[in-house]
N, C-alpha and C positions, 0 to 999 in steps of 0.2 A: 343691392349695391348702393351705397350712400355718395351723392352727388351734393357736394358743397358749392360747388364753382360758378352756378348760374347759366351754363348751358348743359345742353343733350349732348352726352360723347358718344358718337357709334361708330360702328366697323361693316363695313359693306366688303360682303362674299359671292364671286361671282366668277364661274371661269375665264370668259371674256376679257379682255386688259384693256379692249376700248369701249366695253360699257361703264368697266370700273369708273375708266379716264371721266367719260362724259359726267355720272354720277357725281363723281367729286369738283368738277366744276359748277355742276347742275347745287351741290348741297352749300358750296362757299359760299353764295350768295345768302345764306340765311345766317346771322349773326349770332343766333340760338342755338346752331346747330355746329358740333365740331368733330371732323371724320377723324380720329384717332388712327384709321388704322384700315388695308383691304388683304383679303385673303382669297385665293382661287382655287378653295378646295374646303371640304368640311374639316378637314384634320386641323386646316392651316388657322383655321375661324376657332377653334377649340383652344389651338394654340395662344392666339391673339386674345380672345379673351381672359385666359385664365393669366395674361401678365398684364393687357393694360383696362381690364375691368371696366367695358364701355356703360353706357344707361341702356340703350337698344343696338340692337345687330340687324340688318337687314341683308337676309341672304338667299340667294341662288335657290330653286329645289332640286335642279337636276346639273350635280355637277362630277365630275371624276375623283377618286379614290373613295370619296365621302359625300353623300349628299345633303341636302340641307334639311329631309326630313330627319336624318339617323344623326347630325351634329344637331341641331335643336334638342332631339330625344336627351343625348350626352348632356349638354349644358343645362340641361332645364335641372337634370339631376346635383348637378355641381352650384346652378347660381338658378335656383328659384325665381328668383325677383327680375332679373334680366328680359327685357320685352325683345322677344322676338317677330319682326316682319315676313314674314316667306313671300316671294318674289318670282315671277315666272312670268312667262309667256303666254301660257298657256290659263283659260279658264275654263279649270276641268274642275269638276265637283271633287271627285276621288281626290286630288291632289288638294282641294285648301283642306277636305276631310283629314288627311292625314297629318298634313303640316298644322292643323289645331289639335289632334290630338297625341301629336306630339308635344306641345306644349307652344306653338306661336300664337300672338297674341294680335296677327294684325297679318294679312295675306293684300298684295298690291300685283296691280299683272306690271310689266315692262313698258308698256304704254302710257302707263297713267305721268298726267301733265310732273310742272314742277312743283306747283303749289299741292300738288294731293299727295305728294311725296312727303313735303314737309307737314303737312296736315294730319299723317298718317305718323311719323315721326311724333310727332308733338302729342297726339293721341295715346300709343300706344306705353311714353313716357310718364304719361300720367295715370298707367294702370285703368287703361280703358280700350275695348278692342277698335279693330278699325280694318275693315272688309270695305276695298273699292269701291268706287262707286259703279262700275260696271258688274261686280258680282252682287252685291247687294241689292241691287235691282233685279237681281232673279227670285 
């Protein structure tokens, strides 16, 4: 996906509507970064993508109708080039295991500050991965 604009457009998927909330207060504050778009479901993040064509998605893995590993597998087939985040709670091996090979290109747990968000963001924009720094420490 070709980005002219001079920021990161992304779309944050997550069933929750007050972690959505906090995230998109959490990401305004960076001037490089523009939330185009949230979804609380993998269908919905499928959908959102394939109209407003963000740079990176950072989404949910464990969510209703669709998860975030089987919508990544989807989009990766449709937009190659789109960096995906997988996002969890949880740091469980089996789970960054599958959300990388489904095609994410960057796994962050729910805890990580606000700068490793955006650091993570900005990383994985520039076609480079970017594993927590709580997992990558293992």
């Amino acid at each position: 996906m070709t980005n002219t604009s001079g920021t990161i457009r992304i779309i944050i998927a997550d069933d929750h509507e007050i972690f959505r909330d906090g995230f998109k207060l959490m990401i305004s504050r960076n001037d490089d970064i523009d939330l185009l778009g949230e979804a609380a479901d993998g269908r919905e993040l499928i959908e959102l993508v394939t109209t407003l064509k963000p740079d990176v998605v950072v989404t949910d893995i464990k969510m209703p109708r669709m998860d975030g590993i089987e919508a990544t597998k989807a989009l990766m087939q449709q937009f190659p080039d789109l960096g995906v985040i997988g996002l969890s709670m949880f740091d469980e091996e089996d789970l960054i295991i599958d959300m990388l090979e489904a095609g994410a290109k960057g796994y962050l747990l729910k805890n990580a500050d606000k700068h490793e968000v955006a650091e993570a963001i900005r990383t994985v924009y520039q076609e480079q991965p970017y594993y927590c720094k709580h997992t990558s420490s293992r």
